[in-house]
N, C-alpha and C positions, 0 to 999 in steps of 0.2 A: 504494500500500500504506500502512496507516494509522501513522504510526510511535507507538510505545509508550513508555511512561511509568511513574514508579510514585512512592510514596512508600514509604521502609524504616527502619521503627522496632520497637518493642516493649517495655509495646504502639501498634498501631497502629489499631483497629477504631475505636476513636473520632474519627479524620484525620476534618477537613474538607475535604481537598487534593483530592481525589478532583472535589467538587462547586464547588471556586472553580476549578480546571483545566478542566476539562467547561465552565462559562461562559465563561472566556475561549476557549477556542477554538472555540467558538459564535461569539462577538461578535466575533473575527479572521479566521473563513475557516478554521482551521487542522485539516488533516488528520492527529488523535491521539485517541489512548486513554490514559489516564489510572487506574493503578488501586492496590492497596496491597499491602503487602508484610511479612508479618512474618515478621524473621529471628530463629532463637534467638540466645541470648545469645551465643553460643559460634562462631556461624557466619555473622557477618555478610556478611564479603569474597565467601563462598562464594556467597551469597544473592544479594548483587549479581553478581558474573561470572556465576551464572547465568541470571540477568535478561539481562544485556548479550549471553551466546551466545545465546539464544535472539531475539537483533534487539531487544533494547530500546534507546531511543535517551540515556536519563538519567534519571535519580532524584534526588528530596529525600531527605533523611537527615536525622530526629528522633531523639528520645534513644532508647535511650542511645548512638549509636553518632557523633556528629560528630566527636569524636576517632581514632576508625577510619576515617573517610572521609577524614580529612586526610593519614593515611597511607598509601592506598588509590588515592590521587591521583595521576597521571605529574605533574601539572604545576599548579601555584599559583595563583589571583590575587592581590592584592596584600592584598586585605579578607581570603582566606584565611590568607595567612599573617601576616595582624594577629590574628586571631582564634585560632588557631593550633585551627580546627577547619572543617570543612566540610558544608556542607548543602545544595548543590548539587552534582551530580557528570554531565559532559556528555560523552557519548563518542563520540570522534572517530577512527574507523578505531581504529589501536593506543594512541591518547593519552586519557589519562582525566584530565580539565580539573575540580579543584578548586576551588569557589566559594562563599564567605560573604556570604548577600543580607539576614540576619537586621537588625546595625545599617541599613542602606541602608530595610529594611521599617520601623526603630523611628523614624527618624531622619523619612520621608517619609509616615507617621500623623501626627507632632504637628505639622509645616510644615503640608501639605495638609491632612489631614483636619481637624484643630483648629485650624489657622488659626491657630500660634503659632511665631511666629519665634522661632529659638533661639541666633543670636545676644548675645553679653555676657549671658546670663542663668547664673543662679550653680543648675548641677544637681547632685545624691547621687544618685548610682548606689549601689541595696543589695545586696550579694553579694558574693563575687569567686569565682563557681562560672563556668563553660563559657556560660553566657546571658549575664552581663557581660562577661566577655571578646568574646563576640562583636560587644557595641554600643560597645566603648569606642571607639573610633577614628575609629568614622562621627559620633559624638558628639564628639570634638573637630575634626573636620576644619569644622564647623558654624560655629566661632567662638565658643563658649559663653566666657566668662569666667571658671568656675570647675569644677572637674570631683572631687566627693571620691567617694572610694569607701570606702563604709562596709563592715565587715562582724563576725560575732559575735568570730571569731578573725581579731586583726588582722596575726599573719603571714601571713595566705594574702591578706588585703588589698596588703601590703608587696610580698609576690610576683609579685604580678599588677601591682601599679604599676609598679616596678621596667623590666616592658618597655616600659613608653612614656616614658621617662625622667624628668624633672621636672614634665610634663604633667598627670598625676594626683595627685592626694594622699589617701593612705592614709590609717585610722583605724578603731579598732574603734566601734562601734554607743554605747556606754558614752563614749566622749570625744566625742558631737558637740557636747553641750551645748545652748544655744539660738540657735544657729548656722541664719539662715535659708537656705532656699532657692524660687528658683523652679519648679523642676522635681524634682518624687523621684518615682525611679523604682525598681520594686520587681523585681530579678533574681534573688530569690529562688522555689524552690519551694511555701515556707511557705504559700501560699494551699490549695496541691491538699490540705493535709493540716488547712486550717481553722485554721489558725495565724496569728501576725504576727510582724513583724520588732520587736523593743521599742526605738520610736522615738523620741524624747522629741517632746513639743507642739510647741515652737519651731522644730523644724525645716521647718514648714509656713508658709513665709511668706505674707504677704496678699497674692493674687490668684493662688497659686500650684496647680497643675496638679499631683497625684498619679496617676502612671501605674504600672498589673501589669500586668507583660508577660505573666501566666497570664489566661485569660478563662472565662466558664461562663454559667451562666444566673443573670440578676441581680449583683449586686456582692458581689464579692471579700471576702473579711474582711480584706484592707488596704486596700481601697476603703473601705467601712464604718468602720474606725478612723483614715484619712483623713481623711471626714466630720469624725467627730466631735472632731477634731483641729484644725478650721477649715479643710480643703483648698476654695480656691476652685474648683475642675476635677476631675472624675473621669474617668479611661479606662483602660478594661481590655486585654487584648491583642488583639483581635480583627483589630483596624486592621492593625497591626501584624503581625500573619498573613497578612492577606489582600494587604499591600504587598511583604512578602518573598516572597509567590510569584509575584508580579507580576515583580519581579525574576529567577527562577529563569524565568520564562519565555520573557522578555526573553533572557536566557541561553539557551535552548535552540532560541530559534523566531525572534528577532532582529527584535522586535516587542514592543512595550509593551501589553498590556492596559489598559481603565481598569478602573479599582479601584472606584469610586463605587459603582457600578449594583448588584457585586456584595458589597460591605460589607453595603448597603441589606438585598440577599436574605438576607445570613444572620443580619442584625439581626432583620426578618422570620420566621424560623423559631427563631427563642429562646423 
């Protein structure tokens, strides 16, 4: 019997999950279905347990609901409860296994796919919304050297640093100054709405790699203000999508897909 799958957002009609799941488990052997799910706003939990009676085997969870899945959860992993949200959800008989494969997706794009060790390198994380949070952790477990997280209001910055204790360091957007880094990374939504984060030059230092974790057709408008900023590297989220559900899969099917073949296909159909 084929077991069933789903992704649960809203909205959700524009998921790619659908088509990187359907590859991998082509390319694994794996006997699933794979499809989406939109819950109202008001009825997420619902959505899901009735996914789960009717034999479904797990779901991803996209906005807006990873803070309900985290709740939604019998039991943790240790990424989830760093992230203190979940976007994997695996169910086991009576036990509903909550999992964060989002940093583990950001973290294993810019190793792998960009061929850039992260290591002693000095990164700014932009945001301190539910997307940052979810990458912090995987991001210092890395060894990076310096880890700021910028944001426009810098108590919600304070906030969010606060639970990784002296590891992060806070700052609003306005005090970075010309303070370089190698790696910035944009965890904001600001893209989807044609915006940017107001970044100062300097913070783009030589040979450095600007990554949005939002992606679409052609470059970002923080990609583009990247550029012209002097970012040596551009990458958008895609990667980074297609790794974290490599992840979730790995979690539900206890087998690794490779990521390659199908980054390539949906590069391909841009």
């Amino acid at each position: 019997m084929t077991d069933r799958y789903a992704v649960v957002g809203n909205p959700v009609a524009h998921s790619k999950s659908p088509a990187i799941h359907a590859e991998f488990a082509r390319q694994t052997g794996q006997d699933m279905a794979y499809t989406r799910l939109l819950a109202p706003l008001d009825r997420f939990a619902q959505t899901v347990e009735a996914f789960r009676a009717s034999g479904g085997k797990g779901v991803n969870v996209t906005l807006p609901f990873k803070g309900e899945a985290f709740h939604l959860a019998t039991e943790r992993t240790g990424r989830a409860l760093s992230a203190r949200a979940v976007n994997t959800l695996r169910f086991d008989d009576q036990r509903v296994l909550g999992d964060n494969t989002d940093g583990a997706g950001l973290v294993r794009d810019i190793r792998e796919n960009l061929s850039l060790p992260l290591e002693g390198r000095r990164v700014l994380l932009v945001g301190a919304g539910g997307a940052a949070s979810g990458v912090i952790q995987a991001l210092l477990d890395t060894g990076i050297a310096t880890l700021v997280l910028a944001n426009r209001t810098v108590e919600r910055a304070r906030d969010l640093a606060q639970r990784f204790g002296g590891a992060v360091e806070p700052c609003g957007l306005d005090a970075l100054g010309d303070a370089g880094f190698d790696v910035i990374v944009n965890a904001t939504s600001a893209s989807l709405s044609g915006e940017v984060p107001p970044l100062p030059p300097g913070v783009f230092a030589s040979g450095s790699l600007a990554y949005d974790m939002m992606y679409g057709k052609g470059e970002t408008p923080f990609l583009a203000a990247a550029r012209a900023a002097g970012a040596a590297r551009l990458a958008d989220g895609l990667g980074m999508l297609v790794e974290q559900a490599a992840a979730s899969f790995e979690v539900w099917r206890g087998v690794r897909p490779q990521t390659a073949p199908v980054l390539a296909m949906l590069r391909g159909t841009e």
